[in-house]
N, CA, C and O atoms as a Maestro MAE file, in Angstrom:
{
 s_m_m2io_version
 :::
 2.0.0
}

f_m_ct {
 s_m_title
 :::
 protein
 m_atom[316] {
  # First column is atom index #
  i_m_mmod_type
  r_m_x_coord
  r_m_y_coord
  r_m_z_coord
  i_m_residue_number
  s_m_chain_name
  s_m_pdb_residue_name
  s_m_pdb_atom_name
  i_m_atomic_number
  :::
  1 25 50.215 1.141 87.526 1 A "UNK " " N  " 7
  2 3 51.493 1.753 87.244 1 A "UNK " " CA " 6
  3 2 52.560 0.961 87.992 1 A "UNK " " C  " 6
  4 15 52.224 0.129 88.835 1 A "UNK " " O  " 8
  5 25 53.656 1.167 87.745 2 A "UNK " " N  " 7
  6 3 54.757 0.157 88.016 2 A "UNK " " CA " 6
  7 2 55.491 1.377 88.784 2 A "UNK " " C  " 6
  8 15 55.319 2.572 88.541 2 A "UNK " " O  " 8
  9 25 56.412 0.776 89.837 3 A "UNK " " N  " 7
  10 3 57.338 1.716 90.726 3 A "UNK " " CA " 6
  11 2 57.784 2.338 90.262 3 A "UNK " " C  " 6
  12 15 57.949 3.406 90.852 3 A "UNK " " O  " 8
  13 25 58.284 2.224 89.006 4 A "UNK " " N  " 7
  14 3 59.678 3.093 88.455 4 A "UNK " " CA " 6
  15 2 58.745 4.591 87.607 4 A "UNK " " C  " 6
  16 15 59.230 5.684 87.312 4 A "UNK " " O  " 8
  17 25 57.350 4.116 87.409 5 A "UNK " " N  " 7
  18 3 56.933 5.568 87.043 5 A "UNK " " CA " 6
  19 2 56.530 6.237 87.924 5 A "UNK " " C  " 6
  20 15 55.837 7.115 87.412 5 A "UNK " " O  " 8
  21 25 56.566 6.380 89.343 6 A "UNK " " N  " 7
  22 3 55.997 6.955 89.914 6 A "UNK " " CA " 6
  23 2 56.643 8.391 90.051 6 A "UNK " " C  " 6
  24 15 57.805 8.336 89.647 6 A "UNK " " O  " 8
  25 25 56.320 9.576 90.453 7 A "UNK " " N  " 7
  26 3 57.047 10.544 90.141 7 A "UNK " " CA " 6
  27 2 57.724 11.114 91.413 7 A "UNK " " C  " 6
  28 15 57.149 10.837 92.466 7 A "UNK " " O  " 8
  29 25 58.854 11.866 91.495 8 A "UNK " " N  " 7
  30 3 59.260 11.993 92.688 8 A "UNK " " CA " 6
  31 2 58.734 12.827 93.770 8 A "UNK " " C  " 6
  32 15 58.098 13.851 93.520 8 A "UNK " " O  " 8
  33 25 58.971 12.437 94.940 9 A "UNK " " N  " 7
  34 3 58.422 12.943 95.933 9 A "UNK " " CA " 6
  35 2 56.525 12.377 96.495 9 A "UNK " " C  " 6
  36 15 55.906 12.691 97.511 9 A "UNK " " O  " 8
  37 25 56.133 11.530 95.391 10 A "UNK " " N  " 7
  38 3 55.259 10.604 95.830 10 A "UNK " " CA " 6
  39 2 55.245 9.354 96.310 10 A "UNK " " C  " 6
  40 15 55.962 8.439 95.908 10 A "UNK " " O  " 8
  41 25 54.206 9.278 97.414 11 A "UNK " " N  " 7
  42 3 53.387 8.394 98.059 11 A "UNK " " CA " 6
  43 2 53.375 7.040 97.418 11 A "UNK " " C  " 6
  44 15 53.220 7.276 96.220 11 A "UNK " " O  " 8
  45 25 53.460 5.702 97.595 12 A "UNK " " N  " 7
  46 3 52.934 4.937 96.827 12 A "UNK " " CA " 6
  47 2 52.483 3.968 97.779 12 A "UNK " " C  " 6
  48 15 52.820 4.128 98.952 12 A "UNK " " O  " 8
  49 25 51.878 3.132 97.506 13 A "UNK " " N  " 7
  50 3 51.597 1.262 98.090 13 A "UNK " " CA " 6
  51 2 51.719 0.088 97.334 13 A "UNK " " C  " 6
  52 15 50.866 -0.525 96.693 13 A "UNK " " O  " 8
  53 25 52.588 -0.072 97.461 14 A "UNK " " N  " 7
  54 3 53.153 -1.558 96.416 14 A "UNK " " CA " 6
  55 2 51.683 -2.463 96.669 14 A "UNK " " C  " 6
  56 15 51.275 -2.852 97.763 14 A "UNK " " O  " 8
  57 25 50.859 -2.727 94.996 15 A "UNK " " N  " 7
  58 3 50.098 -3.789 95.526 15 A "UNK " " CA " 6
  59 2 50.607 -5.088 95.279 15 A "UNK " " C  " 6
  60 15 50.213 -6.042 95.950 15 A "UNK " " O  " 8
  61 25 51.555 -5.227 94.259 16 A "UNK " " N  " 7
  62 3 51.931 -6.556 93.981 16 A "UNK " " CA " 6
  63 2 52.755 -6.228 93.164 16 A "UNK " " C  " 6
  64 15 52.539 -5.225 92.485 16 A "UNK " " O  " 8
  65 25 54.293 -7.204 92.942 17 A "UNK " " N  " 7
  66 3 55.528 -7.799 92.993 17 A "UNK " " CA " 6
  67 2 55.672 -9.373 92.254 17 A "UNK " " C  " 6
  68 15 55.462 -10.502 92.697 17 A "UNK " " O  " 8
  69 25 56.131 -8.871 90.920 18 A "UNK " " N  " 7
  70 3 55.987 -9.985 90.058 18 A "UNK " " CA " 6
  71 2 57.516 -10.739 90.463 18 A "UNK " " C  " 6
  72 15 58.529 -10.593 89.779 18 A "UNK " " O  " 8
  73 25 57.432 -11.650 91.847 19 A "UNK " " N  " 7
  74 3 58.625 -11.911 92.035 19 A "UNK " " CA " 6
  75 2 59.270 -12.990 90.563 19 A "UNK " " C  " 6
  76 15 60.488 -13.168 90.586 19 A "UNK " " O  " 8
  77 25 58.813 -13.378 89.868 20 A "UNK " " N  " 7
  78 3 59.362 -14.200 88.701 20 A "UNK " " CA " 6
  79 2 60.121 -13.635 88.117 20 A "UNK " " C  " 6
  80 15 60.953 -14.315 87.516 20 A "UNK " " O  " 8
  81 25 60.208 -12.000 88.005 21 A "UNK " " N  " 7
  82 3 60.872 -11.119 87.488 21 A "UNK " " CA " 6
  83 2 62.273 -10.580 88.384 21 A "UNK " " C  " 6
  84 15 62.903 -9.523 88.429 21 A "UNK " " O  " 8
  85 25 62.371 -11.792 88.994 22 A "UNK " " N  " 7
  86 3 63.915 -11.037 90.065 22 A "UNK " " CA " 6
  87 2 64.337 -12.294 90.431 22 A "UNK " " C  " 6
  88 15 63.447 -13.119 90.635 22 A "UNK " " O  " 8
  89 25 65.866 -12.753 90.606 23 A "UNK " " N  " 7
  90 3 66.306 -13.725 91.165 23 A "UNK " " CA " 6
  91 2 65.983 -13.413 92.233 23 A "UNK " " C  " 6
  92 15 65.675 -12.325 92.719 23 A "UNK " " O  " 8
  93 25 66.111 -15.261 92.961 24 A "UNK " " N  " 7
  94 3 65.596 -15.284 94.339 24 A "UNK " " CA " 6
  95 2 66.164 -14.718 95.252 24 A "UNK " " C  " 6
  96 15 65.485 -14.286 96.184 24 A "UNK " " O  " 8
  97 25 67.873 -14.528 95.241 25 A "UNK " " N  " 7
  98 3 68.195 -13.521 96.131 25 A "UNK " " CA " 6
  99 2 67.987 -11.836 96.342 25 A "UNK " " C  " 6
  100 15 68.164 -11.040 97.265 25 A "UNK " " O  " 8
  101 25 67.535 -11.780 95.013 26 A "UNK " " N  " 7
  102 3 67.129 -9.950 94.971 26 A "UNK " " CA " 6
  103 2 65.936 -10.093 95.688 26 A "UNK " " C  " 6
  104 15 65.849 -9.330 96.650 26 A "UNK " " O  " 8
  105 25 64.991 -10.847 95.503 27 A "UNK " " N  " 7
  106 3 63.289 -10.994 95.943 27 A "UNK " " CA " 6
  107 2 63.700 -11.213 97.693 27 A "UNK " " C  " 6
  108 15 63.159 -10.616 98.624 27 A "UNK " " O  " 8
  109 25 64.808 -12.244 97.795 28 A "UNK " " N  " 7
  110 3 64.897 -12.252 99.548 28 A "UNK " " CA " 6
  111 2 65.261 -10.622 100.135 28 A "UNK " " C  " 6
  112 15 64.557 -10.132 101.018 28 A "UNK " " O  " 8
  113 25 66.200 -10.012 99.656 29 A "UNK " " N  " 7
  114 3 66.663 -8.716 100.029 29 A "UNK " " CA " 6
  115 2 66.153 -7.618 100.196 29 A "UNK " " C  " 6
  116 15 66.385 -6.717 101.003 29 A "UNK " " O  " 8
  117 25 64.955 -7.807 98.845 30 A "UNK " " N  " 7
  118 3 63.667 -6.951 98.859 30 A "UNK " " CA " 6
  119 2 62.880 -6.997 100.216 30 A "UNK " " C  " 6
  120 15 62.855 -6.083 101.040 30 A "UNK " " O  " 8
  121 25 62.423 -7.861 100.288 31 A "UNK " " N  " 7
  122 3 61.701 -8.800 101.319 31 A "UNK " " CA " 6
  123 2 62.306 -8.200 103.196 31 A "UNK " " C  " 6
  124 15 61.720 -7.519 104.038 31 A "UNK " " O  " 8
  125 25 63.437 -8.741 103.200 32 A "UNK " " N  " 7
  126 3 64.246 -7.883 104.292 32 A "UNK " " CA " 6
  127 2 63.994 -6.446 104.649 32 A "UNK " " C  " 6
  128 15 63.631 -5.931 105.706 32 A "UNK " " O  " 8
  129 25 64.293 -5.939 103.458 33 A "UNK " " N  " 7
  130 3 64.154 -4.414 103.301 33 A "UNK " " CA " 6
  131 2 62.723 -3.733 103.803 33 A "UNK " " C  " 6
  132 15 62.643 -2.572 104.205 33 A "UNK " " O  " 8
  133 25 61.596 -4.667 103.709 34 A "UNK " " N  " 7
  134 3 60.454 -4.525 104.163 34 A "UNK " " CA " 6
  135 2 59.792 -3.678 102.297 34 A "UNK " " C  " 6
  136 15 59.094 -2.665 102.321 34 A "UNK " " O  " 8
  137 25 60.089 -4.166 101.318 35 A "UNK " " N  " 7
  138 3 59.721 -3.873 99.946 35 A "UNK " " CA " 6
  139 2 58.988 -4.909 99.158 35 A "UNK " " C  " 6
  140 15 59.220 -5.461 98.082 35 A "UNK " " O  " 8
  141 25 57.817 -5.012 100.234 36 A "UNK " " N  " 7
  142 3 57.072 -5.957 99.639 36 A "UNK " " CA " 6
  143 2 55.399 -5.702 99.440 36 A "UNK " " C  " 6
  144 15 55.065 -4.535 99.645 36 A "UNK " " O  " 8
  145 25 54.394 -6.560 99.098 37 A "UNK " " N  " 7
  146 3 53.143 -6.038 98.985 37 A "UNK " " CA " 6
  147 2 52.859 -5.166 99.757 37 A "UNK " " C  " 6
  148 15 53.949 -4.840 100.227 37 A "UNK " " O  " 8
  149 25 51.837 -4.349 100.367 38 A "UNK " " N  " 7
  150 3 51.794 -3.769 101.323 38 A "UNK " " CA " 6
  151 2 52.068 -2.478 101.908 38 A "UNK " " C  " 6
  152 15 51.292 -1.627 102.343 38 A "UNK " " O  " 8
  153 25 53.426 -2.504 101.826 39 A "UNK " " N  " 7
  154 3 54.515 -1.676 101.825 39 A "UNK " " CA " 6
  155 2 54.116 -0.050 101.687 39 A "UNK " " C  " 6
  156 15 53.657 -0.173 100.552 39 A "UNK " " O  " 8
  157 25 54.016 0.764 101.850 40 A "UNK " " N  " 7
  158 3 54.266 2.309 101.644 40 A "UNK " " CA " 6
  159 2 55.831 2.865 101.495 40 A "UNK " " C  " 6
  160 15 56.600 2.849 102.456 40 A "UNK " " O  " 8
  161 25 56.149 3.277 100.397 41 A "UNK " " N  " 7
  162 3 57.606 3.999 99.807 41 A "UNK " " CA " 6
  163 2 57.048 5.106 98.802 41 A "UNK " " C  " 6
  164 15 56.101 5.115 98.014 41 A "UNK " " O  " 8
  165 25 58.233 6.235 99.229 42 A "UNK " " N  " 7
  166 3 58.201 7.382 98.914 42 A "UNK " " CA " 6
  167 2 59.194 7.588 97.538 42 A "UNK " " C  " 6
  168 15 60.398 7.641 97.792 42 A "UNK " " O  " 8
  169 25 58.891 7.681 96.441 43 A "UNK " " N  " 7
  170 3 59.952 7.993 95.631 43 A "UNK " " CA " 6
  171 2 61.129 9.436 95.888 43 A "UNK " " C  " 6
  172 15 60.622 10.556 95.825 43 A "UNK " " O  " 8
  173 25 62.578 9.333 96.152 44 A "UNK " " N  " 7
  174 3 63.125 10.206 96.558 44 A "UNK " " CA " 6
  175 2 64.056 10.701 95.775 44 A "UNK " " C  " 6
  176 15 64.276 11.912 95.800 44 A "UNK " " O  " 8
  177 25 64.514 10.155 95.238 45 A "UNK " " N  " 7
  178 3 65.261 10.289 93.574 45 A "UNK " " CA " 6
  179 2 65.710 9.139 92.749 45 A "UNK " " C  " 6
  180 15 65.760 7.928 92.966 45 A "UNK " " O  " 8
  181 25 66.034 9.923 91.690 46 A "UNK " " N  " 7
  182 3 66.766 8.724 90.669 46 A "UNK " " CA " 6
  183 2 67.818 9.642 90.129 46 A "UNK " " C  " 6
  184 15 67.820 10.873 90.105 46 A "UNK " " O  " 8
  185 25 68.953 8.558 89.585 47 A "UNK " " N  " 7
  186 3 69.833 8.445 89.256 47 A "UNK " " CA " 6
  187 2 69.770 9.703 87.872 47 A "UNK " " C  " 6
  188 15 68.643 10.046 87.515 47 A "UNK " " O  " 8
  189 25 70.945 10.307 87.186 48 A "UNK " " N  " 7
  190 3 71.068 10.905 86.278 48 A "UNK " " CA " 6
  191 2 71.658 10.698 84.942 48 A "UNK " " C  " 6
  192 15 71.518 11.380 83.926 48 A "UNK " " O  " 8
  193 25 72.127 9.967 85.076 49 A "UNK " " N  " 7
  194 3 72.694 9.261 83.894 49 A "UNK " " CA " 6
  195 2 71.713 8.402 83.194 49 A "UNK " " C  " 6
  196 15 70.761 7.938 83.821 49 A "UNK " " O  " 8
  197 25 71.918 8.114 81.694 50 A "UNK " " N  " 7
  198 3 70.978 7.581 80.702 50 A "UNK " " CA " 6
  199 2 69.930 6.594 81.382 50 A "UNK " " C  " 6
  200 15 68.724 6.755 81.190 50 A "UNK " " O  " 8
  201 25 70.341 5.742 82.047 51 A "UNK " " N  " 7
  202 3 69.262 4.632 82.527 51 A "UNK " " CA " 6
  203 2 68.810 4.886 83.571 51 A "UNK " " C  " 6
  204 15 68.101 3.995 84.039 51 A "UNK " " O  " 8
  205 25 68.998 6.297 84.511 52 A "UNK " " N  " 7
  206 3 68.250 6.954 85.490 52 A "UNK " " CA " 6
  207 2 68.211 5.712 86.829 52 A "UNK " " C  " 6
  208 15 67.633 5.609 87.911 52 A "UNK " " O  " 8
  209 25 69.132 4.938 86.068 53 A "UNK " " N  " 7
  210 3 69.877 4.025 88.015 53 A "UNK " " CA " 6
  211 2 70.201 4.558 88.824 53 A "UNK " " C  " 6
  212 15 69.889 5.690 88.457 53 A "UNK " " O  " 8
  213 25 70.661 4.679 89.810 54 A "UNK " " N  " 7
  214 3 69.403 3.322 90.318 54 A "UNK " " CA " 6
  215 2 68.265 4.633 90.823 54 A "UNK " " C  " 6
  216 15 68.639 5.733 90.416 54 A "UNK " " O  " 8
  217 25 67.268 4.649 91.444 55 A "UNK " " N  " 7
  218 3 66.308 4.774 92.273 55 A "UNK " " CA " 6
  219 2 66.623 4.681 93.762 55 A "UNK " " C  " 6
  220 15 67.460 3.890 94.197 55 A "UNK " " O  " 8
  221 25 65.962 5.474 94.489 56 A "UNK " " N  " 7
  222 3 66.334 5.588 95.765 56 A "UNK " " CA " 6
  223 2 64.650 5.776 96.799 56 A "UNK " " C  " 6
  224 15 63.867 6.710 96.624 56 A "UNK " " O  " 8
  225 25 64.530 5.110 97.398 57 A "UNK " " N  " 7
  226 3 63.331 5.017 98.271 57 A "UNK " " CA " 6
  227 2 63.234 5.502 99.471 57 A "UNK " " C  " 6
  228 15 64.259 5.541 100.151 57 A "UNK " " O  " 8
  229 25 62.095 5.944 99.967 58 A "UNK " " N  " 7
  230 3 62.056 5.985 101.204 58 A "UNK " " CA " 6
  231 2 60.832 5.713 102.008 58 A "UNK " " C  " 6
  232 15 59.766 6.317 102.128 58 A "UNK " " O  " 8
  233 25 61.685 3.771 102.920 59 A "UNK " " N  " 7
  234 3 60.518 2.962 103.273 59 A "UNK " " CA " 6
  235 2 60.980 3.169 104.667 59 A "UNK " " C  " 6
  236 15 62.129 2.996 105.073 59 A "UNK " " O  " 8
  237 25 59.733 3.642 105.499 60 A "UNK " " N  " 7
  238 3 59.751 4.288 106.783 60 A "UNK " " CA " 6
  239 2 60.725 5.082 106.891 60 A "UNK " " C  " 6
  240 15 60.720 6.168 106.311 60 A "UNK " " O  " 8
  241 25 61.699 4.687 107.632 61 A "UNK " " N  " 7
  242 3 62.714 5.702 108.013 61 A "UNK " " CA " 6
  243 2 63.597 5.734 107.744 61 A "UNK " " C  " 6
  244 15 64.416 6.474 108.289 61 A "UNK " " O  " 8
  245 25 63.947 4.743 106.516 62 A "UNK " " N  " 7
  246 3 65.302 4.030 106.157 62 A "UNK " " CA " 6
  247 2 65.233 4.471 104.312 62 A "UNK " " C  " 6
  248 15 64.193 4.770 103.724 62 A "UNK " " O  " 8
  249 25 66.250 4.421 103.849 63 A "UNK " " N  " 7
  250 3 66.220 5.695 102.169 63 A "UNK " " CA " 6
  251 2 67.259 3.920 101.505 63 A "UNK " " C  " 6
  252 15 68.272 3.326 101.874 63 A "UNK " " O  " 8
  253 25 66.362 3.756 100.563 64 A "UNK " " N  " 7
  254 3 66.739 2.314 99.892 64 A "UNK " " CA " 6
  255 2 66.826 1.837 98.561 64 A "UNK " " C  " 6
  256 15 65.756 1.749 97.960 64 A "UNK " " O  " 8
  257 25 68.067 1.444 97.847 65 A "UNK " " N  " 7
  258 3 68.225 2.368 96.651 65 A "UNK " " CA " 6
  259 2 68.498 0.801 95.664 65 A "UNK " " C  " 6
  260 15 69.481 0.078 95.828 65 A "UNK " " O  " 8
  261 25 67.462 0.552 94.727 66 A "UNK " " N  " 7
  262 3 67.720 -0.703 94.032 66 A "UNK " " CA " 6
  263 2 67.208 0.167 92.222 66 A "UNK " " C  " 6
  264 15 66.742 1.280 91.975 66 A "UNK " " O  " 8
  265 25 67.559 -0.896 91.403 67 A "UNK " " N  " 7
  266 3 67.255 -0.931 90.249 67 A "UNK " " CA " 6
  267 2 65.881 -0.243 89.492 67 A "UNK " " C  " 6
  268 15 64.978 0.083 90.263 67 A "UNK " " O  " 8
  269 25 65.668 -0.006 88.036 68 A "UNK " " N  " 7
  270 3 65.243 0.094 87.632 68 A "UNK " " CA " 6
  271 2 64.159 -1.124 87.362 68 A "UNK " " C  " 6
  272 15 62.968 -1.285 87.630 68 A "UNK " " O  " 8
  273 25 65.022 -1.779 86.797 69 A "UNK " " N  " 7
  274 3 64.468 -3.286 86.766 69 A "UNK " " CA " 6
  275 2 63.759 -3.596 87.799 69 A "UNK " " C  " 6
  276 15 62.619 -4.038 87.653 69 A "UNK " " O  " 8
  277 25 64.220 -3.446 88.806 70 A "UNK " " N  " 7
  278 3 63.440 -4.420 90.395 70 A "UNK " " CA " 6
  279 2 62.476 -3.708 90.595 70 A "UNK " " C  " 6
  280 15 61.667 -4.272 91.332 70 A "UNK " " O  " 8
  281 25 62.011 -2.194 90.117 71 A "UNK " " N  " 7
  282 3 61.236 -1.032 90.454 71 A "UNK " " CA " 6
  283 2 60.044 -1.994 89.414 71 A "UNK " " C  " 6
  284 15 59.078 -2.598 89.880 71 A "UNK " " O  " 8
  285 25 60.392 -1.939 88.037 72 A "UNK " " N  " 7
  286 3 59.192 -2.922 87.008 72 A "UNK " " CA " 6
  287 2 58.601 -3.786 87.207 72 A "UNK " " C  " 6
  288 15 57.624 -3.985 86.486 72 A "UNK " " O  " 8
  289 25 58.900 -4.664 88.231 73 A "UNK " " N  " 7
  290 3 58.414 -5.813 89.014 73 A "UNK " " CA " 6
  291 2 57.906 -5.622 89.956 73 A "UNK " " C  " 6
  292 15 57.741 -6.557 90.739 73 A "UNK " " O  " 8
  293 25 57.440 -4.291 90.269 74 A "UNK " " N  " 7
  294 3 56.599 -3.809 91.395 74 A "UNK " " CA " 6
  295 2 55.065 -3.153 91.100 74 A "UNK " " C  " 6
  296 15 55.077 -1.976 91.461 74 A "UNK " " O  " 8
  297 25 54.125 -3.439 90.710 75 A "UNK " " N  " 7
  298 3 52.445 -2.602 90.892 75 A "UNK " " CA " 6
  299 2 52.310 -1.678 91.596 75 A "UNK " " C  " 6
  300 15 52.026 -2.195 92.676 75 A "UNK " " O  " 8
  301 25 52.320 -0.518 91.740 76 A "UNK " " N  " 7
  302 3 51.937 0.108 92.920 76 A "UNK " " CA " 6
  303 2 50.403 0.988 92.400 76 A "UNK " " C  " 6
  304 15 49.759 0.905 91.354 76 A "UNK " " O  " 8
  305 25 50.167 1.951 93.834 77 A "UNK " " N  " 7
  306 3 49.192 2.758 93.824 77 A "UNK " " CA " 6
  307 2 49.395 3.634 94.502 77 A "UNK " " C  " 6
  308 15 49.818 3.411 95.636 77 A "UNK " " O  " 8
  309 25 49.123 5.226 93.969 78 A "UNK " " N  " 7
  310 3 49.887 6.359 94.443 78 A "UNK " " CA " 6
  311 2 48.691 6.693 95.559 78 A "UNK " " C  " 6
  312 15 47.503 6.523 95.283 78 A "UNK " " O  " 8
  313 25 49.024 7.055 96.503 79 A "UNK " " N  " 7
  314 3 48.178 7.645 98.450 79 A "UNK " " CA " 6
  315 2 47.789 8.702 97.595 79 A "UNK " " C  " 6
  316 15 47.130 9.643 98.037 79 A "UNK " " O  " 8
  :::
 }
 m_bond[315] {
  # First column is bond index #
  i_m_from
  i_m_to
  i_m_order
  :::
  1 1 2 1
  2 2 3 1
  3 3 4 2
  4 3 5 1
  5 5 6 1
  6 6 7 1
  7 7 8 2
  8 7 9 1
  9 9 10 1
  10 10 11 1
  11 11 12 2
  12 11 13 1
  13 13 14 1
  14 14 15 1
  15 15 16 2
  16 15 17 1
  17 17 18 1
  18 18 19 1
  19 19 20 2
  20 19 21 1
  21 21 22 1
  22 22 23 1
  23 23 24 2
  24 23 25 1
  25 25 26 1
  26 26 27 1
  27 27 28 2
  28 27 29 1
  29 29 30 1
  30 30 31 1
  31 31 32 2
  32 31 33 1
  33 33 34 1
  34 34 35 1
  35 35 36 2
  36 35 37 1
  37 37 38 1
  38 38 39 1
  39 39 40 2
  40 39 41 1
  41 41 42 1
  42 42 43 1
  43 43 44 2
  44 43 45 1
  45 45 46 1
  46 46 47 1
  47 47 48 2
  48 47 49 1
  49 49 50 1
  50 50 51 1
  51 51 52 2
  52 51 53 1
  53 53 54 1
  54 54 55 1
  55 55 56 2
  56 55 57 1
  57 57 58 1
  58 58 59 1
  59 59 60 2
  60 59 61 1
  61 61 62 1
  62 62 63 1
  63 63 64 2
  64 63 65 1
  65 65 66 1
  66 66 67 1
  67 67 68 2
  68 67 69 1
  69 69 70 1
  70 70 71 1
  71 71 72 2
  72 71 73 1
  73 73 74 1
  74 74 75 1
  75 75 76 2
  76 75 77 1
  77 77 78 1
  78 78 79 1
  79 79 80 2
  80 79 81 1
  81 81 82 1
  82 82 83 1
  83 83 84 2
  84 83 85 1
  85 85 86 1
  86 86 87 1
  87 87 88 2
  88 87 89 1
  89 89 90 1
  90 90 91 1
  91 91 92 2
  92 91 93 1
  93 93 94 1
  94 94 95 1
  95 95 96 2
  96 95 97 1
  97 97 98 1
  98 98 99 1
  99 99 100 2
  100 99 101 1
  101 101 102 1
  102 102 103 1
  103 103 104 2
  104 103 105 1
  105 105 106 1
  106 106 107 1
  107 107 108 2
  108 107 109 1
  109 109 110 1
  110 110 111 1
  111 111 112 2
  112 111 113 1
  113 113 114 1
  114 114 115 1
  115 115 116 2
  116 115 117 1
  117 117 118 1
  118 118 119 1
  119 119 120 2
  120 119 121 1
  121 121 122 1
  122 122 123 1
  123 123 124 2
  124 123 125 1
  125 125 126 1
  126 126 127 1
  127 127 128 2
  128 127 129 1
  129 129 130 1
  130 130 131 1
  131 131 132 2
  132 131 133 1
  133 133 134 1
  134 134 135 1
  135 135 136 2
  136 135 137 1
  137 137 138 1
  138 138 139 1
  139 139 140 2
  140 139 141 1
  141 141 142 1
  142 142 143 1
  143 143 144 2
  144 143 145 1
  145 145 146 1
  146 146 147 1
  147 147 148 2
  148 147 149 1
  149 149 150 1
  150 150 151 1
  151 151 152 2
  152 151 153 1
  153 153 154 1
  154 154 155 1
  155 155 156 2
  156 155 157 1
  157 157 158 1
  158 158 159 1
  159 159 160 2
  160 159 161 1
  161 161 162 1
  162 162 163 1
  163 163 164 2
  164 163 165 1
  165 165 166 1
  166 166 167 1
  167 167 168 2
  168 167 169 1
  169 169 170 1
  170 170 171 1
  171 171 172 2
  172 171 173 1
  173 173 174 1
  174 174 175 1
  175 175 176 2
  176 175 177 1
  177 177 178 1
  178 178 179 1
  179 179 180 2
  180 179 181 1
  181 181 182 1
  182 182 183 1
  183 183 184 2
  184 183 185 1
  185 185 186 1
  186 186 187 1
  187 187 188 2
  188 187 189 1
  189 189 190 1
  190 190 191 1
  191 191 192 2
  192 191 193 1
  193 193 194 1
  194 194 195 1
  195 195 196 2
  196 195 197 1
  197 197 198 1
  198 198 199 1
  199 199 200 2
  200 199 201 1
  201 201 202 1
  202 202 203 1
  203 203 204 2
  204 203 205 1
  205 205 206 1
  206 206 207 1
  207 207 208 2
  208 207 209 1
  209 209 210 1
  210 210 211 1
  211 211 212 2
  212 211 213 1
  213 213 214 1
  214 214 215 1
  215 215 216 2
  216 215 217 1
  217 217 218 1
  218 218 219 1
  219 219 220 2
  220 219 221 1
  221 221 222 1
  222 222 223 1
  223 223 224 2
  224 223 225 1
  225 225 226 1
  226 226 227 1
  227 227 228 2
  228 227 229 1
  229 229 230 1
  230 230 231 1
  231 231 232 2
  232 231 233 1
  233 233 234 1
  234 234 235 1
  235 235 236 2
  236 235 237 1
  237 237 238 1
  238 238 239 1
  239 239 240 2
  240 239 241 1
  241 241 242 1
  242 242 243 1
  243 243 244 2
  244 243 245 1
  245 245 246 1
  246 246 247 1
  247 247 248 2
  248 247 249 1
  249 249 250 1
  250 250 251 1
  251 251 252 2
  252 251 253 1
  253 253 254 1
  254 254 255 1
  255 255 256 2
  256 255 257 1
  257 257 258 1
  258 258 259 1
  259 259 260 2
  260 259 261 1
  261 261 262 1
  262 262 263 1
  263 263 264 2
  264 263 265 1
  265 265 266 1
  266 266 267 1
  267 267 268 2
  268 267 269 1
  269 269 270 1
  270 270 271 1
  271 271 272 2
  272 271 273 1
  273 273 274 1
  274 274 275 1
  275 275 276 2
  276 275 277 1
  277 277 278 1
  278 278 279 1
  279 279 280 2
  280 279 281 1
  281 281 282 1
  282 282 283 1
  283 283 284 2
  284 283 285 1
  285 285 286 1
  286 286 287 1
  287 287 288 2
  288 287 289 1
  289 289 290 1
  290 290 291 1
  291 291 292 2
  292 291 293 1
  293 293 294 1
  294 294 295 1
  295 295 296 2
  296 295 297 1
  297 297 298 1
  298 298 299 1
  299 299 300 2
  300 299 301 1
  301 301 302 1
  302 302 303 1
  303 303 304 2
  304 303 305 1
  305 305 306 1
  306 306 307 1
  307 307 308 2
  308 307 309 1
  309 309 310 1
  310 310 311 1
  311 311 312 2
  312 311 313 1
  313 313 314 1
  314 314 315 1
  315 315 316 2
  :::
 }
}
């Protein structure tokens, strides 16, 4: 399953990040953010409007809010 289906208020573990699917500066920012393989993020909401933009995370202690798109380029696996 890909990030963006995960449902809210769940657990996940990013296993892999099709970085080909993101310019290199979104993939560096990701990266910063600590939103990379590995990773444990909590889905915390999404957006309400038609394309349900952006998404909002929560990786450790910090609530981190990117795309739909950048969410599709993510594998995860729900804890």
């Amino acid at each position: 399953m890909t990030l963006d289906q995960v449902p809210l208020g769940t657990r996940a573990r990013i296993v892999a990040v099709d970085w080909s699917l993101l310019a290199v500066e979104e993939a560096q920012r990701l990266v910063a953010l600590g939103i990379e393989p590995d990773a444990f993020v909590t889905m915390a909401h999404r957006g309400v409007f038609a394309g349900r933009d952006p998404i909002a995370l929560q990786v450790g202690r910090m609530t981190v809010a990117l795309r739909r798109a950048h969410a599709r380029a993510m594998t995860v696996e729900t804890t």
